[in-house]
TIKEFI-750757 format. One record per residue: residue number from 1; residue in three letters; x, y, z of N, C-alpha, C in turn. Coordinates in nm, 2 decimals. Example, Ala and Ser with C-alpha at 12.3 -4.5 7.8 and 13.67 -1.06 7.14 Angstrom:
2
- 1/Ala/1.32/-0.57/0.78/1.23/-0.45/0.78/1.32/-0.33/0.78 .
- 2/Ser/1.28/-0.22/0.71/1.37/-0.11/0.71/1.29/0.00/0.79 .
***
This chain:
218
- 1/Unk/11.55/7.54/11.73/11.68/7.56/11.80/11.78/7.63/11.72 .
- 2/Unk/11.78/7.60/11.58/11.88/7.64/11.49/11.87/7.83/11.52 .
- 3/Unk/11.72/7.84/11.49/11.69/7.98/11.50/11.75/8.09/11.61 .
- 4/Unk/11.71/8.00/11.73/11.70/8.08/11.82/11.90/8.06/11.85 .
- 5/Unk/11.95/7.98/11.81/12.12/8.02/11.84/12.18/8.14/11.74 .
- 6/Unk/12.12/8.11/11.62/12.15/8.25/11.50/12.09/8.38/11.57 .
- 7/Unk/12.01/8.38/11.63/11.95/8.50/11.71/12.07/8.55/11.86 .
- 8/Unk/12.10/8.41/11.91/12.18/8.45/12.01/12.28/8.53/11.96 .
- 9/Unk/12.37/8.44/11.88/12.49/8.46/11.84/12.52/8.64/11.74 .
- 10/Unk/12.36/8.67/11.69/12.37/8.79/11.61/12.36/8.88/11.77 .
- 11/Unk/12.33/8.87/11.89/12.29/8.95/11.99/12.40/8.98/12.06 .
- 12/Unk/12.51/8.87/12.05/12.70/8.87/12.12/12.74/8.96/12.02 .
- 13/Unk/12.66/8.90/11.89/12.80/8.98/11.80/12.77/9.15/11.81 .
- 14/Unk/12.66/9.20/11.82/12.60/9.35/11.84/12.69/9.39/12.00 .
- 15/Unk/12.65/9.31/12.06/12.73/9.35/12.17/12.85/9.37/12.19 .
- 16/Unk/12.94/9.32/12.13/13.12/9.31/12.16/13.09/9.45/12.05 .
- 17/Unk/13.04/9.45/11.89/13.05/9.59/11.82/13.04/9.63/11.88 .
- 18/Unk/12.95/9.70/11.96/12.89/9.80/12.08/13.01/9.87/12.17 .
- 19/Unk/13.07/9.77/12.21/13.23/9.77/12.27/13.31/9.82/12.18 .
- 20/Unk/13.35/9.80/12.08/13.45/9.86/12.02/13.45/9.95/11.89 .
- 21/Unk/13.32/10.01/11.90/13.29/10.13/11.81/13.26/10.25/11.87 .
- 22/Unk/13.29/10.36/11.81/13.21/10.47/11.85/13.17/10.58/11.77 .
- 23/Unk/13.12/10.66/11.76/13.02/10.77/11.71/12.94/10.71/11.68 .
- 24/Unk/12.88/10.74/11.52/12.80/10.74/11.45/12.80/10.53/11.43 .
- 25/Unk/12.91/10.48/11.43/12.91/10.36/11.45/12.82/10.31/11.57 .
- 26/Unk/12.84/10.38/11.65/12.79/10.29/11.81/12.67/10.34/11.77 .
- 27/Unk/12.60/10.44/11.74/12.45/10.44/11.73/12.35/10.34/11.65 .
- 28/Unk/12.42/10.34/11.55/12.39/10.22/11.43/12.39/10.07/11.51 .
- 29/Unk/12.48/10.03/11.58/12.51/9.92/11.62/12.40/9.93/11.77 .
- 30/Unk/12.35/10.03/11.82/12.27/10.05/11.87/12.15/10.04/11.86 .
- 31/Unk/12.11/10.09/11.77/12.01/10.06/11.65/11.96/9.93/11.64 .
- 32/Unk/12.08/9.88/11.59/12.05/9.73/11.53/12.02/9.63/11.65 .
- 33/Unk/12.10/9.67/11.74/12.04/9.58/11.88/11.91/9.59/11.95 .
- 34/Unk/11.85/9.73/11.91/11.69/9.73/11.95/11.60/9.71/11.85 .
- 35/Unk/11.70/9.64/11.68/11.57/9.60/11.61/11.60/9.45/11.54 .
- 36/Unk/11.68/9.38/11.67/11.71/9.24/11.64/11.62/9.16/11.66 .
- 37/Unk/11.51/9.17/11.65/11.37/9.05/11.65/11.30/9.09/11.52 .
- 38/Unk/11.34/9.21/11.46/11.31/9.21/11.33/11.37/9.20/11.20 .
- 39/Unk/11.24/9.11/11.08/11.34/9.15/10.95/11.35/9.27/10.90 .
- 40/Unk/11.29/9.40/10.93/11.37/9.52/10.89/11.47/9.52/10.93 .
- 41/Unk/11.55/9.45/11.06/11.71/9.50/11.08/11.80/9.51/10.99 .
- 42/Unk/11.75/9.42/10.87/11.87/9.35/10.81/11.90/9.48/10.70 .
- 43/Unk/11.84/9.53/10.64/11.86/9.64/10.56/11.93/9.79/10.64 .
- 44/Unk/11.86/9.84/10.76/11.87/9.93/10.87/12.03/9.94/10.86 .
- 45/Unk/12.07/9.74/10.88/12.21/9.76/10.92/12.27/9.79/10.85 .
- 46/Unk/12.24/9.72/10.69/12.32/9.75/10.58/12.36/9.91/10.53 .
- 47/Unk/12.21/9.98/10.56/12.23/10.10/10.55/12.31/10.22/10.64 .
- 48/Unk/12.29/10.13/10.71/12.35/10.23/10.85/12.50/10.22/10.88 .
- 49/Unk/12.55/10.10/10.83/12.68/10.09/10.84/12.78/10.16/10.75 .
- 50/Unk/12.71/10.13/10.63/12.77/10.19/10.46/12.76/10.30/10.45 .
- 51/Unk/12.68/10.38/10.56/12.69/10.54/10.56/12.80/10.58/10.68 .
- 52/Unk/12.83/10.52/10.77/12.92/10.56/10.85/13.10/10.47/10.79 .
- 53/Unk/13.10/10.41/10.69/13.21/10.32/10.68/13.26/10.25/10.74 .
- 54/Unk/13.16/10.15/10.83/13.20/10.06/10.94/13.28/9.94/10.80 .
- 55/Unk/13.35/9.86/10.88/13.45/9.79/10.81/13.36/9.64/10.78 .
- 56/Unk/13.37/9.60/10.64/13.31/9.49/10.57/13.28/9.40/10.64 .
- 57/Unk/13.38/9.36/10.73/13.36/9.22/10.83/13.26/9.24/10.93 .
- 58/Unk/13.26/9.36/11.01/13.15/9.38/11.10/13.03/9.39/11.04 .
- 59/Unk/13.00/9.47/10.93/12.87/9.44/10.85/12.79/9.32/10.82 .
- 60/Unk/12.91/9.20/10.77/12.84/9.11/10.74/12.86/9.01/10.88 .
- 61/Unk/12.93/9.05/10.98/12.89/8.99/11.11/12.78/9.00/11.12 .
- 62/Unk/12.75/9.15/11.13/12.54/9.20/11.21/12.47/9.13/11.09 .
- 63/Unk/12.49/9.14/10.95/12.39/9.08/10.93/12.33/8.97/10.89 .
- 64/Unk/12.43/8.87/10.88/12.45/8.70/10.82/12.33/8.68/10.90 .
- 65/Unk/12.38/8.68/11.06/12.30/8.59/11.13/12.08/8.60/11.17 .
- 66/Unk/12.10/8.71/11.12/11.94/8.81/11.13/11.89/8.73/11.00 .
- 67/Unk/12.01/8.79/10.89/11.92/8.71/10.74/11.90/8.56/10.77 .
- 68/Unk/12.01/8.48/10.82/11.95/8.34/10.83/11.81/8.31/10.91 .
- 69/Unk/11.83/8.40/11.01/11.69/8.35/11.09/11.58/8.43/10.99 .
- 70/Unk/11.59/8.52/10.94/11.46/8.56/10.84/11.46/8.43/10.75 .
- 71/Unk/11.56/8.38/10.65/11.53/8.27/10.58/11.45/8.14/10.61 .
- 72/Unk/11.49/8.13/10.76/11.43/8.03/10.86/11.23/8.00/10.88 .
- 73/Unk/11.25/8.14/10.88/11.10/8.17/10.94/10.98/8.19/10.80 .
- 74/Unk/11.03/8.23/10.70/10.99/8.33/10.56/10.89/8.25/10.49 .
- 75/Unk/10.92/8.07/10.53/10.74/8.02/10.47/10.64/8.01/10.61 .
- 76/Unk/10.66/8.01/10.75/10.60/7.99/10.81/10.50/8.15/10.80 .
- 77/Unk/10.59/8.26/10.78/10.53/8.38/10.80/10.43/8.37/10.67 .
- 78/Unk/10.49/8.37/10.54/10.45/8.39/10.47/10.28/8.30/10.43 .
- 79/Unk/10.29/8.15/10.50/10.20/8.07/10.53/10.02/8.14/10.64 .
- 80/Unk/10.14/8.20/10.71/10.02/8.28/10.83/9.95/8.35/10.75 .
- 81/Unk/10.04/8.46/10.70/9.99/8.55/10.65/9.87/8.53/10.52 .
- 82/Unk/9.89/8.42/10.45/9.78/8.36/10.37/9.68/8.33/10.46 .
- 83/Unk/9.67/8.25/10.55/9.55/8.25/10.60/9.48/8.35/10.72 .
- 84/Unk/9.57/8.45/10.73/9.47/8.56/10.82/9.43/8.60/10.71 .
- 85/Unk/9.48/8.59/10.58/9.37/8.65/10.45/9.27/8.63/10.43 .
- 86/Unk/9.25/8.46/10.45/9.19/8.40/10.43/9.03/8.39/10.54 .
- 87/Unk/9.09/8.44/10.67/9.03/8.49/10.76/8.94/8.60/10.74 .
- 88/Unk/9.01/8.68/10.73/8.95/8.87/10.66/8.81/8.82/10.58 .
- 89/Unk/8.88/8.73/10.44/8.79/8.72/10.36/8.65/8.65/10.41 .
- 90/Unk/8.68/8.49/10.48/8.55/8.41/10.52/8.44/8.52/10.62 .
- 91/Unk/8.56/8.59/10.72/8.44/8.63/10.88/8.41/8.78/10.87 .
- 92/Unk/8.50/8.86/10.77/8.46/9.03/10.78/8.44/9.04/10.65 .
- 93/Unk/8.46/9.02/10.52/8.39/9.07/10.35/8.33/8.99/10.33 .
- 94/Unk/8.32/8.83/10.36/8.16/8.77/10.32/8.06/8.82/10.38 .
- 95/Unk/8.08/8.81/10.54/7.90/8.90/10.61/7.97/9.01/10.54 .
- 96/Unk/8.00/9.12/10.58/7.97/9.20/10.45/7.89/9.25/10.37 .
- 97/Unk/7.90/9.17/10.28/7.86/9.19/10.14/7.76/9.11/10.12 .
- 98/Unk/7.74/8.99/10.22/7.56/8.96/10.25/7.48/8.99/10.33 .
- 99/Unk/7.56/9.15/10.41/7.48/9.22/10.48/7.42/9.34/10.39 .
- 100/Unk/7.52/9.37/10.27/7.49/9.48/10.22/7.38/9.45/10.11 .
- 101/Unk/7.40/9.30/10.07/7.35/9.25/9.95/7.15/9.25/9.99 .
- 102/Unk/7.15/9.19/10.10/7.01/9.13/10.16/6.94/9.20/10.29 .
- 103/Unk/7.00/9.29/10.35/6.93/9.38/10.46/6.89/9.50/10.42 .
- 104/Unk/6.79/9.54/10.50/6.73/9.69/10.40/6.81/9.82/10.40 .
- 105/Unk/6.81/9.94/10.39/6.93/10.02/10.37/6.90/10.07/10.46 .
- 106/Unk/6.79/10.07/10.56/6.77/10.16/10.67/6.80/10.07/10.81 .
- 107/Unk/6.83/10.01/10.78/6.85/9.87/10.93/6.96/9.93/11.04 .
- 108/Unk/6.91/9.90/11.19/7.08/9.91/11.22/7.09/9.83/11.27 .
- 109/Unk/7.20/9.81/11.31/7.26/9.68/11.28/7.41/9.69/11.38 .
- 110/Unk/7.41/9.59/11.48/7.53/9.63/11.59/7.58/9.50/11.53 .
- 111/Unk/7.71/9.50/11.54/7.88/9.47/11.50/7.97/9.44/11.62 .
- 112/Unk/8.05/9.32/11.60/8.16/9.30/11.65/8.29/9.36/11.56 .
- 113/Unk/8.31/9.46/11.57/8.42/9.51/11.39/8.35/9.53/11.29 .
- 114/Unk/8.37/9.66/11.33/8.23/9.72/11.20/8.32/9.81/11.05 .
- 115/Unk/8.45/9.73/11.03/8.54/9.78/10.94/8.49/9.75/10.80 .
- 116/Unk/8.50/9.62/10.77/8.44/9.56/10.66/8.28/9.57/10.65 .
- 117/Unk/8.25/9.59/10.74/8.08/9.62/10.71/8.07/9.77/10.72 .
- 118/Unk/8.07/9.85/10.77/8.06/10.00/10.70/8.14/10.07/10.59 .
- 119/Unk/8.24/9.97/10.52/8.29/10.01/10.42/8.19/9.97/10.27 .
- 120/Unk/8.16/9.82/10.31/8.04/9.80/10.21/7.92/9.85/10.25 .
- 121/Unk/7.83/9.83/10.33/7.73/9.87/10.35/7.67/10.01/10.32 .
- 122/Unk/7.53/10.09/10.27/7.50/10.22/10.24/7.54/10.27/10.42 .
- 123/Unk/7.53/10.42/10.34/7.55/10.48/10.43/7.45/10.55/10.50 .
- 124/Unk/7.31/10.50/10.48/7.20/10.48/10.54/7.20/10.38/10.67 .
- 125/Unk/7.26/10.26/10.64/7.24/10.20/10.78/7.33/10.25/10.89 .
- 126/Unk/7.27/10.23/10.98/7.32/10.26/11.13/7.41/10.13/11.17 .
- 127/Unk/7.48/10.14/11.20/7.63/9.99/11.22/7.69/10.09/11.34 .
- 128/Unk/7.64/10.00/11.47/7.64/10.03/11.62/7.77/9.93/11.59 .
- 129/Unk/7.92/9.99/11.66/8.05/9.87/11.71/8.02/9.89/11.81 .
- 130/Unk/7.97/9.74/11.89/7.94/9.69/12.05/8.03/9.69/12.15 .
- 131/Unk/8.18/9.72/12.05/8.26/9.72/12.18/8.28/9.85/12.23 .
- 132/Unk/8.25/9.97/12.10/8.30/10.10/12.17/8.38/10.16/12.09 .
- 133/Unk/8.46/10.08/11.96/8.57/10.21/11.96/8.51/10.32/11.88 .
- 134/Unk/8.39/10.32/11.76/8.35/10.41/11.73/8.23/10.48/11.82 .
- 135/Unk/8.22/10.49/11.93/8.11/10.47/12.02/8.14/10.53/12.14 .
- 136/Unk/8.16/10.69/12.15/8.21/10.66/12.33/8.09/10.68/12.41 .
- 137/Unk/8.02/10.68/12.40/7.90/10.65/12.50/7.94/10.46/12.53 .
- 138/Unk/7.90/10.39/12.44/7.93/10.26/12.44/8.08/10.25/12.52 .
- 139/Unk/8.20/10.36/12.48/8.31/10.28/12.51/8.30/10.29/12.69 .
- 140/Unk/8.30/10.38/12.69/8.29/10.46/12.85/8.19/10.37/12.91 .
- 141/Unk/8.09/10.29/12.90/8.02/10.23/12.99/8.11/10.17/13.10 .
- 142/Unk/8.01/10.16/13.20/8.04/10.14/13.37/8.12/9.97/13.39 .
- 143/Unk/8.01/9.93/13.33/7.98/9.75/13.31/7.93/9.73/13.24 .
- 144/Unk/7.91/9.59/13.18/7.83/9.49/13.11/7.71/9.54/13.07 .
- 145/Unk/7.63/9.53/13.24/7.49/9.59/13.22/7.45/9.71/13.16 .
- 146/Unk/7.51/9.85/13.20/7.54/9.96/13.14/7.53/9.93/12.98 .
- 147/Unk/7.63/9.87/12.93/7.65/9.83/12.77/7.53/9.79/12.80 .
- 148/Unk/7.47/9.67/12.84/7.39/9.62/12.77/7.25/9.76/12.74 .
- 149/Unk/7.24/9.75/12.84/7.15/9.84/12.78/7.18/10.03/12.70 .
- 150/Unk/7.25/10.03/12.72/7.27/10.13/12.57/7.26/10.07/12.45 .
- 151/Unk/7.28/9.91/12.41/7.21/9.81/12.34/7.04/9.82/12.30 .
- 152/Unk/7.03/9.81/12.39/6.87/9.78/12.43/6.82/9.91/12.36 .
- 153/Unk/6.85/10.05/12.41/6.82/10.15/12.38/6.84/10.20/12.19 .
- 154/Unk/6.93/10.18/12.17/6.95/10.15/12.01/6.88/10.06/11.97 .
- 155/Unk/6.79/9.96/11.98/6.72/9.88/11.93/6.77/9.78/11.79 .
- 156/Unk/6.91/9.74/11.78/6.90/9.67/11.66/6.84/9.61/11.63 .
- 157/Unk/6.76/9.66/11.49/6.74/9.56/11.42/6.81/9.39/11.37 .
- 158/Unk/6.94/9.34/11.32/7.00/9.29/11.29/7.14/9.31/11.39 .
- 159/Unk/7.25/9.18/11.42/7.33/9.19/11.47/7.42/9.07/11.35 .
- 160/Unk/7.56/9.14/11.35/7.67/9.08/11.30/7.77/9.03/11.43 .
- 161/Unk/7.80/8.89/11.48/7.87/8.85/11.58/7.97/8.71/11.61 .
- 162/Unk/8.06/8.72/11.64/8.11/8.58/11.65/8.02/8.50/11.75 .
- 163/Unk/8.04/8.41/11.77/7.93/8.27/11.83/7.97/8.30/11.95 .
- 164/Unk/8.08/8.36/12.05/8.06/8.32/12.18/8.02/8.47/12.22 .
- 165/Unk/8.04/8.59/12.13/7.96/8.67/12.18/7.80/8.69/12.18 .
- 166/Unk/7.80/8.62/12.03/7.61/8.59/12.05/7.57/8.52/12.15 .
- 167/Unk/7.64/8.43/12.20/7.61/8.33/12.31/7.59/8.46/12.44 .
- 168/Unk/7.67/8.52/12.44/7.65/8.62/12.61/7.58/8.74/12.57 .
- 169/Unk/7.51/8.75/12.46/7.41/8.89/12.44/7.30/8.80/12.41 .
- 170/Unk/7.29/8.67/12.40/7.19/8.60/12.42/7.06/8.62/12.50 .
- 171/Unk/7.12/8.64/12.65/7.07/8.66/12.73/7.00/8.81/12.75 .
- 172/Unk/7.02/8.90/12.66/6.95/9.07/12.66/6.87/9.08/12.51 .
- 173/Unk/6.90/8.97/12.39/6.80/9.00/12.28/6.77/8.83/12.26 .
- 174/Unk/6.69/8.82/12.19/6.63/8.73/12.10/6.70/8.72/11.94 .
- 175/Unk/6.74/8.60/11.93/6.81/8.65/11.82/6.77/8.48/11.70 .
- 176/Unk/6.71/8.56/11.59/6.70/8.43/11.48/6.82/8.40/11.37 .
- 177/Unk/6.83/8.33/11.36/6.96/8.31/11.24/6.90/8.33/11.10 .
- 178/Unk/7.01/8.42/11.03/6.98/8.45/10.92/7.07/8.36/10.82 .
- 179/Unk/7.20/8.41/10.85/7.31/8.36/10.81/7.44/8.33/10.87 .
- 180/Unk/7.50/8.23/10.83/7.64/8.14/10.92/7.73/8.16/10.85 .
- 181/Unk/7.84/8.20/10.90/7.96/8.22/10.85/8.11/8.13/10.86 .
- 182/Unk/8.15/8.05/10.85/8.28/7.96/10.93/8.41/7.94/10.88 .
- 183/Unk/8.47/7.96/10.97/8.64/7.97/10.93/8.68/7.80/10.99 .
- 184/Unk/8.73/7.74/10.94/8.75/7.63/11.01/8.90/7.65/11.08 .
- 185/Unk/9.05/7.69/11.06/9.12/7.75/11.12/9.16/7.89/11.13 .
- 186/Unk/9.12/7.92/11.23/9.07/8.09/11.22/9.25/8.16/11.27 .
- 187/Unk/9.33/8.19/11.24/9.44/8.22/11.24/9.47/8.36/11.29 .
- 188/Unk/9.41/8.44/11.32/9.44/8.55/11.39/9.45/8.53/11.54 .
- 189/Unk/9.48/8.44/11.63/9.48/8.43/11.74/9.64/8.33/11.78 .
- 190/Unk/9.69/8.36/11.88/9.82/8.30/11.92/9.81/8.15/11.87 .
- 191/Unk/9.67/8.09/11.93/9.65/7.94/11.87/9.55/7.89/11.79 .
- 192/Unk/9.55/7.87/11.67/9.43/7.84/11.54/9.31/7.79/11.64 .
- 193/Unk/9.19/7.81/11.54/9.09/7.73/11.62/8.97/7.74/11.53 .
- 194/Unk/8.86/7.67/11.55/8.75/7.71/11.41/8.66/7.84/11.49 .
- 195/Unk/8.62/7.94/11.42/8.55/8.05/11.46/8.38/8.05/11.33 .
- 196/Unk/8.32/8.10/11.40/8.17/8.12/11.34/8.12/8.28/11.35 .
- 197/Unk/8.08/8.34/11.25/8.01/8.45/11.27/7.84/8.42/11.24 .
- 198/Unk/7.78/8.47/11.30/7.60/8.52/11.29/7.61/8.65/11.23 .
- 199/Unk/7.48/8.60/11.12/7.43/8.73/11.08/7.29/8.69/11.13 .
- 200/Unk/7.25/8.74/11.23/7.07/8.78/11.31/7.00/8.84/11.30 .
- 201/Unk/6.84/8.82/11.29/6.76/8.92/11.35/6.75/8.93/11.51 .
- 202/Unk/6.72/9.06/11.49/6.73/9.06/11.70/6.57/9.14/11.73 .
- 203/Unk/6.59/9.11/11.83/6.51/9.23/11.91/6.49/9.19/12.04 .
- 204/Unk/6.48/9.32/12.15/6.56/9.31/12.31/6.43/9.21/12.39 .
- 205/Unk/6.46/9.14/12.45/6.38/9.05/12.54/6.29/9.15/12.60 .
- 206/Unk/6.19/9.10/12.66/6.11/9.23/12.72/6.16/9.26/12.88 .
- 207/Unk/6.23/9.15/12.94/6.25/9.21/13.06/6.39/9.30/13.08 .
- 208/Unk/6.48/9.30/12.95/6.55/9.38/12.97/6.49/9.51/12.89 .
- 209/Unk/6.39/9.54/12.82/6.33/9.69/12.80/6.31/9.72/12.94 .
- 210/Unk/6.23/9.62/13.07/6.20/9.66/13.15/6.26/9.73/13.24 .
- 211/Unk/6.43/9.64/13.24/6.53/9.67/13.34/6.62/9.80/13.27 .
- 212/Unk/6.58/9.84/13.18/6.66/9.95/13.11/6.61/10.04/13.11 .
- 213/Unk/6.47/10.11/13.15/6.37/10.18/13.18/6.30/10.23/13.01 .
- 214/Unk/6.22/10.31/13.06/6.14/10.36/12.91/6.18/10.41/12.80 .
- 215/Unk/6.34/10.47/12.82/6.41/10.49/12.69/6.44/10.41/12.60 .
- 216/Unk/6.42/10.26/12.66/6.43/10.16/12.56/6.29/10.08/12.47 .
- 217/Unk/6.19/10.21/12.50/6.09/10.17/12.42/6.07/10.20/12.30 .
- 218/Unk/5.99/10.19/12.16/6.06/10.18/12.05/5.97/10.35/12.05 .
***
């Protein structure tokens, strides 16, 4: 509550400046009003004022109340921010580096986020991103099925995947567990939650070779 009134209160005070400044003043104060949800404002303003000679009191009007709400917030951010690290490290550089460590150099191998794994991995393996963004054949698909089988057709050998996407490609390959990955508060999402990655062997069920036609034969 504390926050969100220092927020108010910095948003009246931008506004009434807004009112009774002009030139190079009113831009700056303009400025600052479309970057009041952020802590860059707080410098922006400082800078932007002391180059136009806006008057001491309005300065430290705009910025008292921004800095308090950054003070406010500064361990929770700074807390997040540890554990999306912490995230990075458990679900994208550990598979990784026991994909690069233990799979053969010729493997390919489809990815949910294939950042941390083609940065370690040789540059021999083939690392298919299943959603498409390095992929536009993949990205452009129609539907599901489409995807799926441009899957099928690449033949992975090995798949890197979070648990509820292995769960829905379940249904187009065969997949053995190699290795388990687990974040128990996985922090990159609006609401924490525990997340799992698979590292698999695969290979495509035979009735989707069938439904994909002969291109998907090895």
């Amino acid at each position: 509550m504390l926050a969100q009134s220092a927020v108010q209160h910095a948003e009246q005070a931008l506004v009434q400046a807004l009112s009774t400044t002009k030139g190079a003043s009113r831009i700056a104060v303009v400025a600052a009003l479309g970057e009041r949800r952020s802590t860059a404002a707080v410098p922006a303003i400082v800078v932007a004022l002391s180059l136009v000679g806006a008057r001491r009191w309005l300065a430290l009007l705009l910025t008292l109340p921004v800095a308090v709400v950054t003070s406010l917030q500064i361990g929770d951010v700074i807390g997040l921010v540890r554990a999306q690290e912490e995230d990075v490290w458990r679900l994208h550089r550990a598979p990784a580096l026991y994909v690069a460590d233990t799979l053969p150099a010729d493997a390919t191998l489809a990815v949910e986020g294939a950042g941390a794994i083609r940065w370690f991995t040789p540059r021999s393996m083939w690392v298919v991103d299943i959603i498409g963004l390095n992929d536009g054949e993949l990205a452009h698909a129609r539907d599901d099925t489409e995807r799926a089988c441009m899957l099928v057709r690449r033949r992975p050998d090995h798949f890197v995947l979070p648990e509820h996407i292995a769960a829905n490609l379940g249904r187009v390959f065969e997949f053995e567990l190699r290795q388990r990955f687990e974040d128990a508060d996985y922090a990159q999402v609006e609401i924490s939650h525990p997340m799992r990655v698979f590292v698999m062997d695969a290979k495509p069920r035979d009735e989707w070779v069938q439904r994909c036609g002969h291109a998907a034969q090895p």
